[in-house]
C-alpha positions in Angstrom: 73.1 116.0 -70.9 71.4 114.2 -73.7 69.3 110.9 -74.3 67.6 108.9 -77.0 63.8 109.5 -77.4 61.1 107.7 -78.3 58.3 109.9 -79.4 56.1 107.7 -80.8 55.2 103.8 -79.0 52.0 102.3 -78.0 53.5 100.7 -74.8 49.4 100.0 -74.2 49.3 97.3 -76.8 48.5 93.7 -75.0 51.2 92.7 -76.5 53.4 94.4 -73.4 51.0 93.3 -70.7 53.0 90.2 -69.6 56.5 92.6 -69.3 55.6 96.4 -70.0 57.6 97.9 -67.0 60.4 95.5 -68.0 60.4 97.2 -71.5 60.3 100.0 -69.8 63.4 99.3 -67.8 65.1 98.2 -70.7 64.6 100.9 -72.3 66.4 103.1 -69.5 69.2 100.8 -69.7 69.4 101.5 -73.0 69.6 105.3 -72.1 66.6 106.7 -72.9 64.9 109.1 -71.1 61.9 109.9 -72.6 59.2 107.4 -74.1 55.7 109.3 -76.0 52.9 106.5 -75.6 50.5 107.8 -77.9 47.0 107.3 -77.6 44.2 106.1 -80.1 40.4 106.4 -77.9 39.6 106.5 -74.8 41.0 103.4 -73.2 44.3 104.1 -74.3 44.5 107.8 -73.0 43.4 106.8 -69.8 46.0 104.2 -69.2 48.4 106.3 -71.0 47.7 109.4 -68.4 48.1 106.1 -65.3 51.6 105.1 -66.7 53.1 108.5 -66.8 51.8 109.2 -63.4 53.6 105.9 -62.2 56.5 106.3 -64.5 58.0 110.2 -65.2 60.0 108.5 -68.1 56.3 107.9 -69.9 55.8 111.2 -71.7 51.7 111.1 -72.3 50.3 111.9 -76.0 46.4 111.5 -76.3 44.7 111.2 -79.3 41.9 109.8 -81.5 43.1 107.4 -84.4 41.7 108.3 -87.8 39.6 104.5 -87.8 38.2 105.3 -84.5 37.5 108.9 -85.1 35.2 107.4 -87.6 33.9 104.7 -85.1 29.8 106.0 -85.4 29.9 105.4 -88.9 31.7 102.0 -89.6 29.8 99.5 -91.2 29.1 96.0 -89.5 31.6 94.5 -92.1 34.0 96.3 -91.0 37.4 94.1 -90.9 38.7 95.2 -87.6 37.4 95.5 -84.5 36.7 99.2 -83.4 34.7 100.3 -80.3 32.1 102.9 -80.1 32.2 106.1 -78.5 31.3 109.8 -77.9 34.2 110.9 -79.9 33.4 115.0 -79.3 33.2 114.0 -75.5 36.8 112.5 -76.2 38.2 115.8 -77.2 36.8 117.5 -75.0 38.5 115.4 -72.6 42.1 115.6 -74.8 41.5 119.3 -74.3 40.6 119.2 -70.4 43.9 117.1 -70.0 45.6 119.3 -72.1 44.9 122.4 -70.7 45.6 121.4 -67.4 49.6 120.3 -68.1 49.2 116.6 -67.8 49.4 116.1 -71.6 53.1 116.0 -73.5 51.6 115.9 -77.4 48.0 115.6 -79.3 48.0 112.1 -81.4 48.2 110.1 -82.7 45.5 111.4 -85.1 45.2 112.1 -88.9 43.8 110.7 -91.8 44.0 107.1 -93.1 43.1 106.5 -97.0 44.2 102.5 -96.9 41.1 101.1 -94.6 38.8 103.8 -95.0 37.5 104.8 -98.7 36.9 108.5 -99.5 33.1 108.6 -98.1 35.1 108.7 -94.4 37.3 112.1 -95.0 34.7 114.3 -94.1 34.0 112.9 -90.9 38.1 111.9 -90.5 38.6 115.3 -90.8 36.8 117.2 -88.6 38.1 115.0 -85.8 41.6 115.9 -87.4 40.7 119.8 -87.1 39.1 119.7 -83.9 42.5 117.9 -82.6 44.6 120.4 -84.2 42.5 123.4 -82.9 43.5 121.6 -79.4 47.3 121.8 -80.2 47.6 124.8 -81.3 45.6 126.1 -78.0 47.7 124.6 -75.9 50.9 124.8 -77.3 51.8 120.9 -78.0 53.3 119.4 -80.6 50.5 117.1 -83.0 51.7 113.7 -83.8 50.2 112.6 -87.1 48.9 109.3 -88.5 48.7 109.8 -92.4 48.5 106.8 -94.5 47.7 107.2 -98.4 46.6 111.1 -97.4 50.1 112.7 -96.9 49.4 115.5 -99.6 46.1 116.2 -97.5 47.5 116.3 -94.1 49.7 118.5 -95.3 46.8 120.8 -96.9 45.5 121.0 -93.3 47.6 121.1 -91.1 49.4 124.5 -93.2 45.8 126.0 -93.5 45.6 126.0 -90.1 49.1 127.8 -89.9 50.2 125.0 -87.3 54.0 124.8 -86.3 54.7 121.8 -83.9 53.9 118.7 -86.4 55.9 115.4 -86.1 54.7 112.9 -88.8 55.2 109.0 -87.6 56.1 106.7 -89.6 55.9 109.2 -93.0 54.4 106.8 -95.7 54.7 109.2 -98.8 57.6 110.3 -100.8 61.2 111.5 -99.1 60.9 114.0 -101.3 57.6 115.2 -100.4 58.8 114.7 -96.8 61.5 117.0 -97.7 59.3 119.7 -98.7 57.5 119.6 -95.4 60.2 119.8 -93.6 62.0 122.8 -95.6 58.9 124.7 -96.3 57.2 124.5 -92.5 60.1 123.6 -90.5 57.7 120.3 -89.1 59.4 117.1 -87.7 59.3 113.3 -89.1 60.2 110.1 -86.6 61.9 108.0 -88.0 60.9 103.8 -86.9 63.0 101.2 -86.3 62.6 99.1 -89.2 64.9 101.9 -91.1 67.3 98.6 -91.1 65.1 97.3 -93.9 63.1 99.9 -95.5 64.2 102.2 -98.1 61.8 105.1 -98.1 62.8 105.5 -94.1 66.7 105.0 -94.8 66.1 107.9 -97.6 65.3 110.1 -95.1 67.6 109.6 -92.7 69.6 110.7 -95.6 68.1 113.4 -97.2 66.1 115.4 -94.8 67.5 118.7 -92.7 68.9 117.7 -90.0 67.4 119.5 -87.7 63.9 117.7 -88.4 64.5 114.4 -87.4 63.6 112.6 -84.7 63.6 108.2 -83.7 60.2 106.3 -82.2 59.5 102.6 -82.7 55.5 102.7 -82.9 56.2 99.3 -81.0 55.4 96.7 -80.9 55.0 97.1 -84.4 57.8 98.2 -87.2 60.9 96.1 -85.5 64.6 96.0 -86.7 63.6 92.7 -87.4 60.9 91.2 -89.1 58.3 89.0 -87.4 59.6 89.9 -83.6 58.0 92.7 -81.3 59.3 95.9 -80.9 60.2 98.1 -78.2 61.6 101.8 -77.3 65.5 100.3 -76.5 65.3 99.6 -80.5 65.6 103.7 -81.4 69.4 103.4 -80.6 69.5 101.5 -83.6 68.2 103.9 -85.4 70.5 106.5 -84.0 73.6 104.5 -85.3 71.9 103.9 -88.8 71.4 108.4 -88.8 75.1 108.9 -87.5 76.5 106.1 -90.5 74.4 108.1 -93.0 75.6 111.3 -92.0 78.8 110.3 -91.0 78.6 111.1 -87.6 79.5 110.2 -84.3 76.9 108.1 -82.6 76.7 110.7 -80.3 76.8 113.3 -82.1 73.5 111.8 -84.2 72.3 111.4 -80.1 72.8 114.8 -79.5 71.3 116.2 -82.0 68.2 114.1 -82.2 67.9 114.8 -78.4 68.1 118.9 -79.2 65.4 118.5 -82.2 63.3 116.9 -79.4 63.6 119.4 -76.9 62.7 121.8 -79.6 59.0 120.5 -81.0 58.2 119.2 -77.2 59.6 122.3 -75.1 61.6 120.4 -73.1 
């Protein structure tokens, strides 16, 4: 029996505290039966580990976002707010976690080439590596976060020979996307804003099958511009892949549902 998925939500955002376990419950109504909160640093993963414990619907990712991997070396003028911490201590705890089966997926981490000039990749990508190296020794699907770096990611994560990738929210080319997804057999979530953005409709339409899968990165990336998102919004999504495709809506359920089971060994 199959359900819609979302593999990619940061139900921690304080934009949820007033309502989060009524999202949640929406979301159920809504038929879903799985929902990845993905984490960014530390205070995320720990509430993210709390939630699933509470909820078995919340599927827990842990990760290190690409600006906070970099958190030691931001300068004061930085425009956003980002926390210090031990960021090796952090992996070390992903990888604790990990290894001892509370952990769904590694991310959201990656590289990110729109806040961060080209003085940050070194230190981006050793935390990028080091998070891989995790994945891959613990058999979990990596969620990447790659924005302006796609063609880099991609270096890496083949050169490390790595097999359970899902890119979120893919901002380079369909086609490039497309080559991914032929060539190494990885996954791309597709958000819910697909109802206005071309490059996500394109590859609802272009890429295999078999390599698609739905998140919201809520409350971010809506249907609809200017109000929050949430996980119930992915059966929009779902509709949109089974028009495309000409489908059945459940067919286009069913089949994102089986390409989930595959990457997260459900």
């Amino acid at each position: 029996m199959s359900f819609f998925v979302d593999v990619h939500t940061h139900l921690t955002h304080e934009d949820f505290a007033p309502d989060r376990l009524d999202v949640i419950a929406r979301a159920k109504a809504a038929g879903l039966g799985a929902i990845v909160v993905n984490g960014l640093e530390p205070v995320s993963n720990r509430m993210i580990l709390e939630m699933a414990r509470q909820d078995p619907v919340i599927r827990p990712a842990l990760g290190i976002y690409p600006l906070d991997a970099v958190c030691q070396d931001l300068p004061k003028d930085f425009p956003f707010e980002v926390a210090k911490f031990d960021v090796v201590a952090e992996i070390e705890f992903i990888r604790s976690e990990a290894k001892a089966g509370r952990v769904a997926a590694i991310g959201e981490c990656g590289l990110d080439g729109y806040y961060l000039g080209p003085e940050f990749l070194p230190g981006q990508e050793r935390v990028f590596e080091a998070l891989i190296g995790v994945a891959m020794e613990c058999d979990l699907p990596i969620i990447i976060h790659t924005r302006k770096c796609e063609k880099r990611a991609g270096e890496i994560l083949a050169a490390h020979g790595i097999k359970k990738v899902n890119f979120h929210c893919f901002g380079g080319r369909a086609t490039l996307a497309r080559e991914y997804a032929e060539k190494n057999g990885w996954w791309f979530s597709i958000p819910a804003n697909c109802t206005v953005n071309e490059g996500f409709q394109k590859m609802l339409k272009t890429l295999p099958p078999e390599t698609i899968l739905t998140e919201t990165d809520a409350p971010y990336l809506g249907p609809t511009r200017g109000q929050r998102n949430e996980p119930a919004n992915v059966v929009g999504t779902v509709r949109r892949l089974a028009e495309y495709r000409g489908w059945s809506d459940e067919d286009a359920k069913n089949r994102v549902y089986e390409n989930y089971t595959r990457l997260f060994g459900v």
